[in-house]
Structure formats: C-alpha cells, structure tokens
C-alpha positions as CSV (number, residue, x, y, z in Angstrom):
1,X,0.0,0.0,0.0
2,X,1.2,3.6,-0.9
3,X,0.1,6.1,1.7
4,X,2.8,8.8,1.4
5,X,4.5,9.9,-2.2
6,X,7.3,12.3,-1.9
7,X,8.6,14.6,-5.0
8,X,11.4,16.9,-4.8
9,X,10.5,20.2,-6.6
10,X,12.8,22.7,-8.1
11,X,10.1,24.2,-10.3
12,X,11.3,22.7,-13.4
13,X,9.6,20.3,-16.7
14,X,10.4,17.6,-15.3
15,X,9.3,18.7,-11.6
16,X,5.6,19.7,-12.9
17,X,5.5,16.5,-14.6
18,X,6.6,14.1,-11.6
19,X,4.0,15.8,-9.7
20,X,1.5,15.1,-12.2
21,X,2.5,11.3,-12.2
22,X,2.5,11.8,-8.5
23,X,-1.4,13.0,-8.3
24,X,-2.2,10.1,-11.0
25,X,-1.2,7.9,-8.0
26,X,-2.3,9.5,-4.9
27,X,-5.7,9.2,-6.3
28,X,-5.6,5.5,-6.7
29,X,-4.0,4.9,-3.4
30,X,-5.7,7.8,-1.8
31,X,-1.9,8.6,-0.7
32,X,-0.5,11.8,0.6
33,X,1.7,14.0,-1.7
34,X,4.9,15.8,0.3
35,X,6.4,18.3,-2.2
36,X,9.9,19.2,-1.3
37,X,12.1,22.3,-1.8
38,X,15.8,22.0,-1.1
39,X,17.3,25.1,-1.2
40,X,20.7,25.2,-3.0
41,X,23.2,27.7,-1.8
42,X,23.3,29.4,-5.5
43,X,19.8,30.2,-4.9
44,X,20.8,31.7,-1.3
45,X,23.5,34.2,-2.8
46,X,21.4,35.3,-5.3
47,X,18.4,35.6,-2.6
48,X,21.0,37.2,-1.0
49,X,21.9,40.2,-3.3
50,X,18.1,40.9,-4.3
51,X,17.4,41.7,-0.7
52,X,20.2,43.6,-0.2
53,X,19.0,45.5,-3.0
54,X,15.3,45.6,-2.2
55,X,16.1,46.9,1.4
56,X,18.8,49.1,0.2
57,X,20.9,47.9,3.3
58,X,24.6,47.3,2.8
59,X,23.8,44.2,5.0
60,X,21.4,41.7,5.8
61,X,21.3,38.4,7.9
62,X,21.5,35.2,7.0
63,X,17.9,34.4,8.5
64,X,16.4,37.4,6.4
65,X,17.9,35.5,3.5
66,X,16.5,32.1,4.9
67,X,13.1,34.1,6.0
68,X,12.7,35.1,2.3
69,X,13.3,32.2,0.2
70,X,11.0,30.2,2.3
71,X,7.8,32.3,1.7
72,X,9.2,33.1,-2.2
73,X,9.4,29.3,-2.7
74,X,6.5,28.2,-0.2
75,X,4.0,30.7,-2.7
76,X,5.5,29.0,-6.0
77,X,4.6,25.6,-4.1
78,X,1.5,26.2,-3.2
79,X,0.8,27.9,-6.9
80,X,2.4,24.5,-8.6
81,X,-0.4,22.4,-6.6
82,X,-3.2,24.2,-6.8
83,X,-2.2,23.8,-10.6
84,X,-1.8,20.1,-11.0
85,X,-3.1,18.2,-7.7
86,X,-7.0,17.4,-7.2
87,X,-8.9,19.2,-4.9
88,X,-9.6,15.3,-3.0
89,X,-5.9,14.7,-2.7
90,X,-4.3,15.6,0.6
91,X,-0.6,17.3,0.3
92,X,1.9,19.5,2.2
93,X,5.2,21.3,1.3
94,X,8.1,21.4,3.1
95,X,10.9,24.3,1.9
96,X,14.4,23.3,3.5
97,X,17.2,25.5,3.6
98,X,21.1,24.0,4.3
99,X,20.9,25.0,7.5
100,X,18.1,22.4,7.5
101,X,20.3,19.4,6.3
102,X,20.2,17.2,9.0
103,X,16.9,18.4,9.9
104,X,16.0,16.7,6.2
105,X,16.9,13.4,7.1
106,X,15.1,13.2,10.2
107,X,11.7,14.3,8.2
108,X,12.2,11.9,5.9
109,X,12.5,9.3,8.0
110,X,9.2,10.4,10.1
111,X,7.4,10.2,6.7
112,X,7.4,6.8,5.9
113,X,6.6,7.2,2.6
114,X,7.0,4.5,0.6
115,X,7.3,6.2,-3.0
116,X,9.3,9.0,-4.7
117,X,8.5,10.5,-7.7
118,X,11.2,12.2,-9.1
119,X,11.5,14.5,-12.5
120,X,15.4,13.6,-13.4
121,X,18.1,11.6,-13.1
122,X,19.2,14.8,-10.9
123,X,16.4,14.8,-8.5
124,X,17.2,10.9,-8.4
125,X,20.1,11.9,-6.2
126,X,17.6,13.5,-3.6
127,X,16.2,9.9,-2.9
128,X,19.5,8.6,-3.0
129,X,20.4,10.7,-0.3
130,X,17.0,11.3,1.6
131,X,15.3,8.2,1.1
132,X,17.0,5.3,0.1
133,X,14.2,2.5,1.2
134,X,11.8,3.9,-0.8
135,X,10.5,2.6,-4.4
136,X,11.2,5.7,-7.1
137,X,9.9,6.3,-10.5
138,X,11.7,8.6,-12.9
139,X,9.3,9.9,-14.8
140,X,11.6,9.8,-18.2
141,X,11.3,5.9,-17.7
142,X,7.7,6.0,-16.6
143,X,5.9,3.5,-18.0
144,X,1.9,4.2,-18.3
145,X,0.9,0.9,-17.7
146,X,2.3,1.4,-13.8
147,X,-1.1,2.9,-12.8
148,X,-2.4,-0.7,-13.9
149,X,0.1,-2.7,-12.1
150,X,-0.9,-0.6,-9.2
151,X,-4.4,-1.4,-8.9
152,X,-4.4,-4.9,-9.8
C-alpha cells in the first residue's frame, strides 16, 4: 500500500511532470503528496543580493535570507499544486534550507513514505540521499501501464 508519495521540486519540466505522475497515484491509493524544496546555496546568494537591494541595506542576515526564500518558494509551491493536484488529494510542502540538512533526514525518515516520484536523473540523487528505502519512478522511464500494475 502507498500512503505517502514524496517529490522533490525545483520548479522545473520535469518537476511539474513528476508531480502530475504523483497526483495520478495518490488518487488511486488515496496517498498523501509531500512536495519538497531544497534550497541550493546558489539560490541563497542570489536571494541574498536581491534583498540587499530591495532593502537598500549594505547588509542583511542570513535568516532574512532564509526568512525570504522560504515564503518566495512556499508561494511557488502552493501555486504548482493548486495547478496540478486534485482538490480530494491531501498534500503538504516542506521548503528546507542548508541549515536544515540534517533536519532533512530526520523528516524523511518520520514520513514513511514509501514512493518517490522524481522528474530527473538529478532529482534521483535526492532519494539517493533522503530516502534510500523507498521505491522511485523517474518519470523519463515512466511507464503508463504502472497505474495498472498498481491497482491490480
């Protein structure tokens, strides 16, 4: 039984369409979808210099930075689902920062979810690291006939 499906999200193609894959098989399981956002430090420094510039401070914390990429990328998550999951489908996001890294590892493992759903061979590394127990699909080798394995 598949109650929890997570997919990594970085707001890509391939993201939009693990997700879709993702809703395909939260309706048939009536599973949970956890989207996750892992902030890379790239995305950080250039957080970083936009608020510096928006606040026209020659400084700003590392928590402002933090404070500001969550609610940036927590809007864009909650946009992408209202987009592509059914209304009937239970989810959550989760937006993680590095100063969150080991803080990951212990969400994952309080998830218990049994599936990822990832976009890329990239995003394949995230359930390398995060979740290595769980089953994953790569959407580029998803095969449409899965949803019938499923629910036979």
């Amino acid at each position: 039984m598949i109650s929890n499906i997570v997919v990594p999200i970085d707001f890509s193609f391939e993201s939009r369409s693990a997700l879709k894959t993702a809703t395909d098989i939260a309706r048939i399981w009536n599973a949970k979808i956890h989207l996750i956002k892992v902030c890379e430090t790239t995305e950080i420094l250039n957080y970083h210099h936009e608020i510096q510039r928006q606040l026209d401070a020659d400084f700003v914390t590392t928590q402002q930075v933090y404070r500001t990429i969550k609610k940036v990328n927590s809007d864009k998550l909650e946009a992408m689902a209202s987009a592509y999951i059914h209304e009937e489908i239970e989810w959550e996001s989760h937006v993680l920062t590095p100063d969150q890294k080991n803080d990951i590892h212990s969400y994952m493992d309080g998830l218990d979810a049994q599936l990822i759903i990832t976009g890329s061979d990239f995003q394949e590394e995230f359930r390398k690291n995060y979740l290595p127990g769980a089953s994953n699909i790569t959407v580029d080798d998803y095969d449409p006939n899965f949803q019938m394995e499923l629910t036979a």
